[in-house]
N, C-alpha and C positions, 0 to 999 in steps of 0.2 A: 317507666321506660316508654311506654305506648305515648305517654301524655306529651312527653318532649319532642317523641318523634313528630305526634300530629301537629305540634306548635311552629317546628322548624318548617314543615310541609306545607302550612300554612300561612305561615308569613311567606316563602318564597312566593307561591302563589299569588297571594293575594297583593302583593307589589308588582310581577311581572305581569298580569295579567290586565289592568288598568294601564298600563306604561303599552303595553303590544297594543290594546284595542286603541286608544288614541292615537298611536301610530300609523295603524292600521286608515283610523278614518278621516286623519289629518292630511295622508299623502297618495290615498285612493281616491280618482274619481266620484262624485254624487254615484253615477250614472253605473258602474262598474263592484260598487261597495258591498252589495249584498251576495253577488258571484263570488266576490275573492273571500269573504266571509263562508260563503256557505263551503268554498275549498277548503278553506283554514279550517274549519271545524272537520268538515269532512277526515283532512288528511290527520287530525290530530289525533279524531276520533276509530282511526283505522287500524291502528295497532293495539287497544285496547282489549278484542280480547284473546291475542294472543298472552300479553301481556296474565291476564286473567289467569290464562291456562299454566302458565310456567310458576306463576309465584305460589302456588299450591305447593307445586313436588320440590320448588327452589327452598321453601321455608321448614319443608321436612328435612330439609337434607342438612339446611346449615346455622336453623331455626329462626323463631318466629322474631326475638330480639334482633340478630343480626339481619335477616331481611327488613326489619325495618327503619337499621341505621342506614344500610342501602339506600332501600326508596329514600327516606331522608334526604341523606348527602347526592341523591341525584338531582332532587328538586332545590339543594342550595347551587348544584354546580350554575344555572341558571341565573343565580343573582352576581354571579362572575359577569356578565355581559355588561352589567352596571358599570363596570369598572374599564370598558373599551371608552374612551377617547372621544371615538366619533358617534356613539349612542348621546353622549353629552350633548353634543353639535346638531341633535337632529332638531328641525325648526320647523314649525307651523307654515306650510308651503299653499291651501287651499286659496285658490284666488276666485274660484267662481261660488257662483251662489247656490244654494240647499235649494232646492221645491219645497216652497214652504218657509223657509227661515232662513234665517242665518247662523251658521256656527259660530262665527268669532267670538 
């Protein structure tokens, strides 16, 4: 059970998470990229350990299997965004140039 869960948790991730950062650095500023980065992480990393605290006494209560179809199915609700419209539509917008290089 444990193995499926990590596998589901792990693809959603590992797909949204390269689709965000390139989003992320495609349609941020050079100049502004590391600010909004260092928020993103920040605010992402901000509930964490609450999060920590509750799945202790959440996983006694309604056990360890069903907490981790949870966490699971909350990391696939995620791969739902795939499936908006306009997440398709979104398009390589940087027109100015990197210090240092070029992105394109």
């Amino acid at each position: 059970m444990l193995n499926i869960t990590e596998l589901v948790h792990g693809l959603a991730i590992g797909l949204l998470v390269p689709i965000w950062d390139t989003t992320l650095q495609s349609h941020i500023p050079p100049q502004a990229l590391a600010r909004v980065t260092a928020w993103d992480w920040m605010s992402s990393l901000a509930l964490l350990p609450l999060g920590f605290a509750l799945v202790g006494p959440l996983s006694q209560v309604i056990g360890i299997d069903t907490t981790l179809w949870i966490s699971a199915s909350c990391s696939m609700l995620g791969l739902f965004t795939l499936f908006v419209r306009d997440i398709w539509r979104v398009r390589y917008t940087r027109s100015t140039q990197v210090p240092g290089g070029d992105c394109r």
